[in-house]
N, C-alpha and C positions, 0 to 999 in steps of 0.2 A: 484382779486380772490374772491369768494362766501365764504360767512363766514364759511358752512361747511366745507368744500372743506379746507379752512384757517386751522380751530381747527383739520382737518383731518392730514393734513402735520405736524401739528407742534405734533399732537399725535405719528405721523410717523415717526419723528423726535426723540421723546424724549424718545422714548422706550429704544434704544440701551443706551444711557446713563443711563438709570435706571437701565441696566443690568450692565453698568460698573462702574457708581457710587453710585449704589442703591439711598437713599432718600437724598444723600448729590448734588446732580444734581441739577445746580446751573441757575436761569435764565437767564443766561449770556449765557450759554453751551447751552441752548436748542435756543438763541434767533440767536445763531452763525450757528449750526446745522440745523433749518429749515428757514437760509437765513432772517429772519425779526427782526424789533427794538423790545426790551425785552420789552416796551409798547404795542406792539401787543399783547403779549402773554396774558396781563391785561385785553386787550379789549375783548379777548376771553374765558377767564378761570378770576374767581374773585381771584385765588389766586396758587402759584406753590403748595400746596396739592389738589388743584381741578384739575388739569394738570396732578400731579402724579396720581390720582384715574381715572381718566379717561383714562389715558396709561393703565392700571393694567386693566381696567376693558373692554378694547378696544383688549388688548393682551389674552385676553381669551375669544373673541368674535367666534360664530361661524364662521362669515367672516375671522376671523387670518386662522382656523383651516383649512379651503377651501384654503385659499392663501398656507397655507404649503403644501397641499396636490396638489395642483394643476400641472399635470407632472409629479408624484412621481412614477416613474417603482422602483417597489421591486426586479424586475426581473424572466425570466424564470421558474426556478426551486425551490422544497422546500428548499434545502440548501442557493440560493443564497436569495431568500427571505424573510428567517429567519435573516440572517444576516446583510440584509437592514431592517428590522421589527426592530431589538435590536438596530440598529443605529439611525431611525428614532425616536424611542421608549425614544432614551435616549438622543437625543439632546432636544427633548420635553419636559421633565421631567426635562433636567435642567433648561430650559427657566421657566418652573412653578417655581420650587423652587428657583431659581433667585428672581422672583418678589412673592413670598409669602416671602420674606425676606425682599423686601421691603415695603411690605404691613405690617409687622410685625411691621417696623422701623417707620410708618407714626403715625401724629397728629390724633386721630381720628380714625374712619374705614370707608372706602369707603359708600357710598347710595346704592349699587348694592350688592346684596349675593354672592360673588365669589365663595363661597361653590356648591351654584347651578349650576352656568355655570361651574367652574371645573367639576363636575359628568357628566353634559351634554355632555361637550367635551370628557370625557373619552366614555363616551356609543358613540357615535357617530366616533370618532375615532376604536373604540373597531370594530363598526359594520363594517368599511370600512376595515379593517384590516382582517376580518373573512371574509370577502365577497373575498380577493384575495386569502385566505386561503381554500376555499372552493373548489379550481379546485386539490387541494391535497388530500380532504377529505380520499382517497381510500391507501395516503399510512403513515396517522398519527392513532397513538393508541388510541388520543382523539378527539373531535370535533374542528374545530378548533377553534369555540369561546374558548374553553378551552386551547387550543392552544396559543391562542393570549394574554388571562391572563398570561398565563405561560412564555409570554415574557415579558410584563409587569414586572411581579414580578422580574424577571432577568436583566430589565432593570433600575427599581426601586433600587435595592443593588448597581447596578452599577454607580450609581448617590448620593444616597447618602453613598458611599462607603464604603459598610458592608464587601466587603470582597475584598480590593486592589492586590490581588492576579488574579483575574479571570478577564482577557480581554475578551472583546467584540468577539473575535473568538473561546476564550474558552466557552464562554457561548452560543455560536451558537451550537458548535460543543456536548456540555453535554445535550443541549435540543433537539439537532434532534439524537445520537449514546446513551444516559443516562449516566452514572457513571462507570458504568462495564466495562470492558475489555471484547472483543468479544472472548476471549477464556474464560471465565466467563460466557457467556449466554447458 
């Protein structure tokens, strides 16, 4: 196998663990996981924090961001596509704050601004998300860029769990009907 192609797999490899063991992810675990002797791992990466920064910085690549998106039907309608938006929204958010936990936890800080590529991938997510939002335009109060923040921020509480009361259907259902009771409007 071609050395990129190698350090690709075993990045490939080591993500899921980083998400289940954060920075205690062991060269053993990664050397098991992408099938080769934990000397490979050496020959590729100077060290397992070069391994972990390269996951982190691999898993917020825009390439990640196309791979999740790749196939993604939010579905027909604005109700059902709201409710795949807070879903898609919030498995994403956990995966960052996953590995900003483990970015937290590392020797060091990565060579790469993750600050930037996180922003990039939000605008760019942000944009893909307004662009399916946009065949609704005619029956939301805001634009849907606005719109798509606003799931954002709903999916953002529900992630880092500011308010364990409000499922993912209750927050579909308060961002497309509001707060009020329809004999209230």
């Amino acid at each position: 196998m071609p050395p990129e192609q190698r350090r690709a797999a075993i990045i490939e490899a080591t993500l899921p663990l980083i998400h289940r063991h954060g920075t205690a992810v062991t060269t053993r675990q990664v050397a098991e996981a992408s099938r080769v002797a934990e000397g490979t791992i050496f020959r590729v990466f100077d060290s397992l924090q070069d391994l972990v920064e390269a996951t982190i910085v691999s898993a917020f690549s825009r390439e990640k961001l196309l791979e999740m998106l790749e196939g993604v039907d939010l579905g027909p309608d604005l109700e059902t596509k709201t409710r795949s938006t807070l879903s898609l929204l919030t498995r994403h958010l956990d995966t960052i704050r996953s590995l900003m936990m483990a970015i937290h936890h590392t020797q060091g800080h990565p060579d790469h601004c993750i600050k930037d590529e996180l922003e990039a991938r939000r605008l760019e997510l942000d944009g893909w998300l307004s662009e399916r939002f946009a065949e609704h335009a005619d029956e939301l109060r805001f634009s849907p860029t606005q719109y798509v923040s606003f799931l954002r921020l709903l999916a953002t509480g529900s992630v880092l769990h500011l308010d364990t009361e409000i499922d993912l259907d209750t927050a579909a259902s308060m961002a497309l009907g509001g707060a009020l009771r329809k004999d209230q409007l």
